[in-house]
Structure formats: structure tokens, C-alpha cells
MILUMLO-156024 format. One record per residue: z, y, x of N, C-alpha, C, O in turn; residue in three letters. Coordinates in steps of 0.1 Angstrom, whole numbers, padded with zeros to 4 digits, always signed. Atoms other than C-alpha are relative to their C-alpha. Layout:
MILUMLO-156024
ZYXZYXZYXZYXAla;...
end
This chain:
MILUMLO-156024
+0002-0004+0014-0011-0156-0012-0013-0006-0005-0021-0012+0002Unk;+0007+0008+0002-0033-0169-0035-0018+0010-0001-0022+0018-0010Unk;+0012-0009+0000-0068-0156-0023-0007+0002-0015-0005-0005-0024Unk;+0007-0009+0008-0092-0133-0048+0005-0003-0015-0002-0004-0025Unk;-0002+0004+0014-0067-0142-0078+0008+0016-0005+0015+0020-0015Unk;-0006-0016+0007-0058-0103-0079-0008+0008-0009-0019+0011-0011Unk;+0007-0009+0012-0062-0085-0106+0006+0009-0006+0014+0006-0014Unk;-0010-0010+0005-0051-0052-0113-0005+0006-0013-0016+0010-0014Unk;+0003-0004+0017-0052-0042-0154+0003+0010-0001+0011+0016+0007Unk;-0004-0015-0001-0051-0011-0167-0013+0005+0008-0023+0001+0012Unk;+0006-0007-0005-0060+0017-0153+0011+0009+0013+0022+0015+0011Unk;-0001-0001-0009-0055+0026-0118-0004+0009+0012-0012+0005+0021Unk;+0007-0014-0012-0061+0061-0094+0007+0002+0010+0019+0007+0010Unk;-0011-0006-0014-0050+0064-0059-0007+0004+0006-0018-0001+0007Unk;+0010-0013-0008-0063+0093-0037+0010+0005+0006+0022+0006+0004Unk;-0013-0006-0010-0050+0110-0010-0006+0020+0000-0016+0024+0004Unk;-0001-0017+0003-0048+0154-0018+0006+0001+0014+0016-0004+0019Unk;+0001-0003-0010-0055+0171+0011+0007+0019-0006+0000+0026-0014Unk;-0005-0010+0004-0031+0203+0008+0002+0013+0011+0004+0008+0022Unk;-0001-0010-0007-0029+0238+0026+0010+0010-0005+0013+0010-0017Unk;-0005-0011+0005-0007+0267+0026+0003+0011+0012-0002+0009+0024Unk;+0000-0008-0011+0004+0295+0046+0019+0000+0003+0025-0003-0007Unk;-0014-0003+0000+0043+0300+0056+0000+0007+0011-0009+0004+0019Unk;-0001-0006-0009+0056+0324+0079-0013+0006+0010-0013+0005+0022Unk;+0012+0000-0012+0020+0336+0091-0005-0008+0004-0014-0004+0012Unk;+0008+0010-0005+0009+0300+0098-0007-0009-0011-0001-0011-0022Unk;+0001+0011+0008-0010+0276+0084+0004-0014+0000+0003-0021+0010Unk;-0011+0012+0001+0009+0245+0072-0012-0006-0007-0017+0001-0016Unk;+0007+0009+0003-0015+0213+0065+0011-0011-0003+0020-0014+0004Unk;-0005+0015+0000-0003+0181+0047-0009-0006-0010-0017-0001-0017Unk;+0008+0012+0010-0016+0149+0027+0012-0001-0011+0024+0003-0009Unk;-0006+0009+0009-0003+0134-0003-0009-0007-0006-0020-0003-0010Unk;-0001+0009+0011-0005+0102-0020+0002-0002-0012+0012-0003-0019Unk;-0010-0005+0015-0008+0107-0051-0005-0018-0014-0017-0022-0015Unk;-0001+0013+0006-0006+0071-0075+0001+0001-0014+0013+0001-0019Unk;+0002+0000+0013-0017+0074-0111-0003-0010-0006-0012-0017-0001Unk;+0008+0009+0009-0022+0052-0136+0009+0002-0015+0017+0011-0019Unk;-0006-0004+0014-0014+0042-0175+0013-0013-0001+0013-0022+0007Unk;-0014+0008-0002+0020+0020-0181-0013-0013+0005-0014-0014+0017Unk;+0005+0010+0000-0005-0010-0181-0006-0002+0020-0004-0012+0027Unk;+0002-0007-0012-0017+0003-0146+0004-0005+0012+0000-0012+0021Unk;-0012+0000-0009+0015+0007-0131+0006-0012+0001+0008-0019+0011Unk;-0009+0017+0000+0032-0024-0144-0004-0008+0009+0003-0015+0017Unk;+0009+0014-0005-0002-0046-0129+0006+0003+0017+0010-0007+0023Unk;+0000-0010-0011+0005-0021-0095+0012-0007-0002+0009-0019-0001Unk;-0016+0006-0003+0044-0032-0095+0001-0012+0001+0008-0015+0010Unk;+0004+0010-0002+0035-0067-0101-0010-0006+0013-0012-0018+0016Unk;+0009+0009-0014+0012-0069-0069+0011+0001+0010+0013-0008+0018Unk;-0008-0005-0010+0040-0048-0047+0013-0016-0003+0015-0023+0007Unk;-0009+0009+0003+0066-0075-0061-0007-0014+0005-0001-0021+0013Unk;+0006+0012-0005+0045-0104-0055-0004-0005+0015-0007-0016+0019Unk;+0008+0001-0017+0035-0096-0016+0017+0005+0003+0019-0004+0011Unk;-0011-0003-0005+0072-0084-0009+0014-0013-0006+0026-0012-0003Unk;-0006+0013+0001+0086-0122-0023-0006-0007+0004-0003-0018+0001Unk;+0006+0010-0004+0060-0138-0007+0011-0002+0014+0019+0006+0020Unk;-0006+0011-0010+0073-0166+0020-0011+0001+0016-0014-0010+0020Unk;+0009-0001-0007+0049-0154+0049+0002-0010+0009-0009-0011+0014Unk;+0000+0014-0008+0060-0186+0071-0004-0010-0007-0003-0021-0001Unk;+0005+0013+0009+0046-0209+0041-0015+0001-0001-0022-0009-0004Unk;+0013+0001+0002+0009-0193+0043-0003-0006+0013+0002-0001+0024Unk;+0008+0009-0012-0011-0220+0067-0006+0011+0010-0002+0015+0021Unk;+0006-0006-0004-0036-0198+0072+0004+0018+0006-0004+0026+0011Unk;-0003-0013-0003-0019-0167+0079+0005-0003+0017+0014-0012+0018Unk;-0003+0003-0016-0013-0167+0123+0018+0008+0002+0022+0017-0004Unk;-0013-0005-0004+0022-0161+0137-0004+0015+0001-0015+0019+0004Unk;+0000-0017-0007+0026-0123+0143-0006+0006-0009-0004+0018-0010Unk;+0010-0005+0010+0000-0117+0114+0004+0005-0012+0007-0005-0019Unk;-0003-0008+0009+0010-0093+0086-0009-0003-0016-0020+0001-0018Unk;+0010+0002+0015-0002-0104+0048-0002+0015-0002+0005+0025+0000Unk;+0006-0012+0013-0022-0079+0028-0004-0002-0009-0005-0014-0012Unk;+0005-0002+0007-0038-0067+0002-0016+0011+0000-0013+0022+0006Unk;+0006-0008+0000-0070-0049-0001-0006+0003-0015-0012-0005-0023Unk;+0005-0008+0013-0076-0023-0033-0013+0001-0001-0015+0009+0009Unk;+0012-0003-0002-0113-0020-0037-0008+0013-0012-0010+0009-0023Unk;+0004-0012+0010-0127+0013-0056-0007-0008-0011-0011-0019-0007Unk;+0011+0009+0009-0146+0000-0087+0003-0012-0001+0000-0018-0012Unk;-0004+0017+0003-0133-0035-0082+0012-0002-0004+0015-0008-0014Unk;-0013+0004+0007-0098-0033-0082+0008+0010-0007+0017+0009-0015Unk;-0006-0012+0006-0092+0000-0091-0005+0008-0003-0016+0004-0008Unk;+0014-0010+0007-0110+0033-0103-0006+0004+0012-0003+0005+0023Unk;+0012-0003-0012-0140+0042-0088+0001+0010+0004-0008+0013+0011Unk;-0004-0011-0007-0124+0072-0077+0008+0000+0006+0012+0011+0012Unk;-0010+0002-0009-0101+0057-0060-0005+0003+0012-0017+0006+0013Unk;+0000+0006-0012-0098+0053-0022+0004-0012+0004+0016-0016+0003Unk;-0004+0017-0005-0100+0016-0008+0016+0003+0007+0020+0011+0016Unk;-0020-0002-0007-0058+0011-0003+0003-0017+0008+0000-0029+0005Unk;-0004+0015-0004-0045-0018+0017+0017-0003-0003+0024+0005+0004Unk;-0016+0001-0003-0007-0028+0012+0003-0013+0003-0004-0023+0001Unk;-0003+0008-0009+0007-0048+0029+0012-0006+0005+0019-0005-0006Unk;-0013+0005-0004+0041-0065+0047-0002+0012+0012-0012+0017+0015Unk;+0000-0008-0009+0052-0042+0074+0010-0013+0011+0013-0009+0022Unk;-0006+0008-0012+0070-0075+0094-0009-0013+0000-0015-0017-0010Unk;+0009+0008-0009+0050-0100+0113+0006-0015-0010+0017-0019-0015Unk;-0005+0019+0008+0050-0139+0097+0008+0000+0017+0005+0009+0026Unk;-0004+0007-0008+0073-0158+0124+0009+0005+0012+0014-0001+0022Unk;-0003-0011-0011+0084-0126+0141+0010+0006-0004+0021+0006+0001Unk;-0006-0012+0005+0097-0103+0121-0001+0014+0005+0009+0021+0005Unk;+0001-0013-0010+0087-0075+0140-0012+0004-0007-0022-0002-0012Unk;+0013-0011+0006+0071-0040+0127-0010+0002+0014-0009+0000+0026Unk;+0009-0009-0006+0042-0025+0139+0000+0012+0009+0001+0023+0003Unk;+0001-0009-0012+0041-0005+0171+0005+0020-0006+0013+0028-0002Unk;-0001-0015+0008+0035+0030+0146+0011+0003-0006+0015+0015-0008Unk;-0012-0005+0009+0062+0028+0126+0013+0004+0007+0018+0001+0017Unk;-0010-0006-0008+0090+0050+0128+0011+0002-0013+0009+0009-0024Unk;-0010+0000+0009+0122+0046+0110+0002+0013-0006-0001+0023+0000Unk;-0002-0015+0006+0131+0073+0084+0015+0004+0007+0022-0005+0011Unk;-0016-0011-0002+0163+0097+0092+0009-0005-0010+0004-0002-0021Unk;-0011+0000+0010+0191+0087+0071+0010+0010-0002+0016+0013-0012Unk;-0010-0013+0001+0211+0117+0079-0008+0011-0003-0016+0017+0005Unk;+0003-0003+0001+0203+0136+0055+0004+0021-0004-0006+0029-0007Unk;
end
């Protein structure tokens, strides 16, 4: 990709809400993702996901076999200062195609 030519317009909030509750007598902990912005925002935001998910990762030189492109969000730089630094990324390897050890397919039966 083409190094430091990102630029996300608009306006842009991603944070991760740390949520609690109680069910059945226990407590139930989870996160969410939560991805705000204004149409201008979103659009710049769908235009980076669209641009790293048609990229040709066996055409970048510098990218190493097995090596995953990204992105890195930066609070204040690329996004709002209230953000959290976000990375996105390819989830298959240049030359591989192979995920990442962590990942775990979703359930389809639903």
C-alpha cells in the first residue's frame, strides 16, 4: 500500500465500552466496539477497509511472505483524539494465505 498516503476525513470515534451486568446471580462482563463517525467519516473509514481488502498483497515488494498488511489509526492523527489507536488489517498471510493462529471461525449454524 501506498505508505503515509492515509487519510481519514471527517470525523471519526472508535472506542472500545467496557460493559457489566448481572444475570442469573452472576456477573456477565463484555466489550464492545463501538465505530462512530459523520457520513464524511464513514465513507473515508469504508474507503480504507475497501482499499486494504483489494489490495494485491503478493505485488507489495516490501511486504515478507507470511506478513499480513495493515493499517495503523492514530488518536489525534488519524482519527479523534478520543479515539483508541485501531489497527486493521488483512487476516491472510501475503504468499500463504493462511490466518493467524487466534482466529476462530464464526458458527454458521445459527
Amino acid at each position: 500500500m501506498e505508505k503515509y498516503k492515509l487519510e481519514i476525513t471527517g470525523h471519526l470515534d472508535i472506542f472500545v465500552a467496557d460493559n457489566e451486568d448481572e444475570f442469573e446471580g452472576e456477573k456477565v462482563k463484555w466489550q464492545n466496539i463501538l465505530i462512530h463517525g459523520d457520513p464524511e467519516g464513514l465513507k473515508s473509514f469504508a474507503e480504507l477497509l475497501i482499499k486494504i481488502a483489494d489490495l494485491n498483497q503478493d505485488a507489495v515488494k516490501d511486504l515478507p511472505i507470511g506478513a499480513r498488511e495493515h493499517i495503523h489509526l492514530r488518536p489525534n492523527l488519524d482519527i479523534s483524539k478520543s479515539s483508541v489507536e485501531v489497527i486493521v488489517g488483512r487476516i491472510d498471510a501475503k504468499g500463504t494465505s493462511v490466518f493467524y493462529d487466534r482466529y476462530i471461525e464464526k458458527n454458521n449454524e445459527h
